[in-house]
C-alpha positions as CSV (number, residue, x, y, z in Angstrom):
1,X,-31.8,33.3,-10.4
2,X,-28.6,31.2,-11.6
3,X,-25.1,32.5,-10.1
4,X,-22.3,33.3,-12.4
5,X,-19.2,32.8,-11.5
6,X,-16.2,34.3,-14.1
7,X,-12.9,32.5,-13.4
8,X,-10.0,34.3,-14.9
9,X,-6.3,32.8,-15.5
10,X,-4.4,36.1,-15.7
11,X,-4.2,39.2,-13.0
12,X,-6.2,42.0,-14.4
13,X,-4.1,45.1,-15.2
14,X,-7.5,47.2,-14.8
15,X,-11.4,46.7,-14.4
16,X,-13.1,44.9,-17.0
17,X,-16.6,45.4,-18.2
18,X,-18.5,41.7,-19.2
19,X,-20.9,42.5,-21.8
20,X,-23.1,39.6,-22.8
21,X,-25.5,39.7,-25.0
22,X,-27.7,37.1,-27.1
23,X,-27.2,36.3,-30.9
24,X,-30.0,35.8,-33.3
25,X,-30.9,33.3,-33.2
26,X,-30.5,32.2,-29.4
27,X,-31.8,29.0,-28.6
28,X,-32.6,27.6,-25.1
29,X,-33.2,24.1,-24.8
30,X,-34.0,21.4,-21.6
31,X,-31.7,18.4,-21.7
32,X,-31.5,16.3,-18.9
33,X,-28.9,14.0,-20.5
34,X,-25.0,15.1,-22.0
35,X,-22.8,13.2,-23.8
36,X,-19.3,14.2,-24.1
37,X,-17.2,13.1,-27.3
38,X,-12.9,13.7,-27.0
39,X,-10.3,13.6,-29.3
40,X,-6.7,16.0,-29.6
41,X,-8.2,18.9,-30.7
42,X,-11.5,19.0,-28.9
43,X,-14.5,18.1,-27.0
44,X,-17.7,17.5,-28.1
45,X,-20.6,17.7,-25.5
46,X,-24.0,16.6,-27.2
47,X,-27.1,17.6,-25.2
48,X,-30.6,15.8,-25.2
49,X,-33.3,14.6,-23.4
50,X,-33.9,11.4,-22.2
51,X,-37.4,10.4,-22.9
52,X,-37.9,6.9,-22.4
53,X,-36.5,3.9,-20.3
54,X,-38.0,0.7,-20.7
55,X,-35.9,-2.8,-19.4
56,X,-34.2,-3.1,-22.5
57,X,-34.2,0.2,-24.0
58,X,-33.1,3.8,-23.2
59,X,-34.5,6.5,-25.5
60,X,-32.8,10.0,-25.9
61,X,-33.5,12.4,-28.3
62,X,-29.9,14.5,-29.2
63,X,-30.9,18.6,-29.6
64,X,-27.7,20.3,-29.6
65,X,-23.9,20.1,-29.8
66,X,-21.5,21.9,-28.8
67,X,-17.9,21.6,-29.5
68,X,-15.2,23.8,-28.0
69,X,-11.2,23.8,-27.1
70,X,-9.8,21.8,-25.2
71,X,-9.0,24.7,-23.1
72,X,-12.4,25.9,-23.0
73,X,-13.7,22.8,-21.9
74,X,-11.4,22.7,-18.7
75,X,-12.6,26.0,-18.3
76,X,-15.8,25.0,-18.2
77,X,-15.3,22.2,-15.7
78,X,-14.3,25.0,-13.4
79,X,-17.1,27.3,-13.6
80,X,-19.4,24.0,-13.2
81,X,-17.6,23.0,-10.0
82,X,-18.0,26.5,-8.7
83,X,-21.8,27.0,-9.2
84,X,-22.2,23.2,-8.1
85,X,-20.6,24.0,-4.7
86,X,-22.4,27.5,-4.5
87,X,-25.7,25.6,-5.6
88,X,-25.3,23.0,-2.9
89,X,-24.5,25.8,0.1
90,X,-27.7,27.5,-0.8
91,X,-29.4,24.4,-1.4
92,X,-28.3,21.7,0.0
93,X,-26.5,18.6,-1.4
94,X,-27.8,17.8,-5.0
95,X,-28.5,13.3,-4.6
96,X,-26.9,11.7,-7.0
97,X,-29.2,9.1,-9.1
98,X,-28.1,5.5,-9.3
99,X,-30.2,5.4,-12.5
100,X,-28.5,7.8,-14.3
């Protein structure tokens, strides 16, 4: 089961309840490949799935994009790094591909 990991800025003044629920509709997708778009305002992270690599070709099929804040996007970073260091103290170090 995935480990969350809520990283707050500011000291609570008093406990908080997380409620998280799912919109209609949700959508849940497999991508193995992200590509991440900047400018001032925000970030732009498009998410597919690589499908084909030939020697002079690379095939990805784009399924979703999601854009958010600058803000959120360093937020984001965080909670990535966190759940990549727990991941890899449960797991063991995650290789990194050359042929990525």
């Amino acid at each position: 089961m995935p480990t969350t990991k809520h990283i707050q800025k500011a000291k609570p003044t008093k406990e908080r309840v997380v409620e998280i629920t799912q919109g209609t509709p949700f959508v849940s997708t497999y991508a193995n490949n992200a590509q991440v778009q900047v400018n001032y305002f925000d970030f732009r992270i498009s998410f597919g799935e690589l499908s084909a690599i030939t020697p002079n070709k690379v095939t990805i099929t784009n399924k979703m994009q999601i854009i958010m804040t600058p803000e959120h996007a360093k937020l984001l970073s965080a909670i990535l790094n966190a759940n990549v260091e727990i991941y890899e103290k449960q797991f063991g170090a995650i290789r990194e591909s050359k042929d990525l």
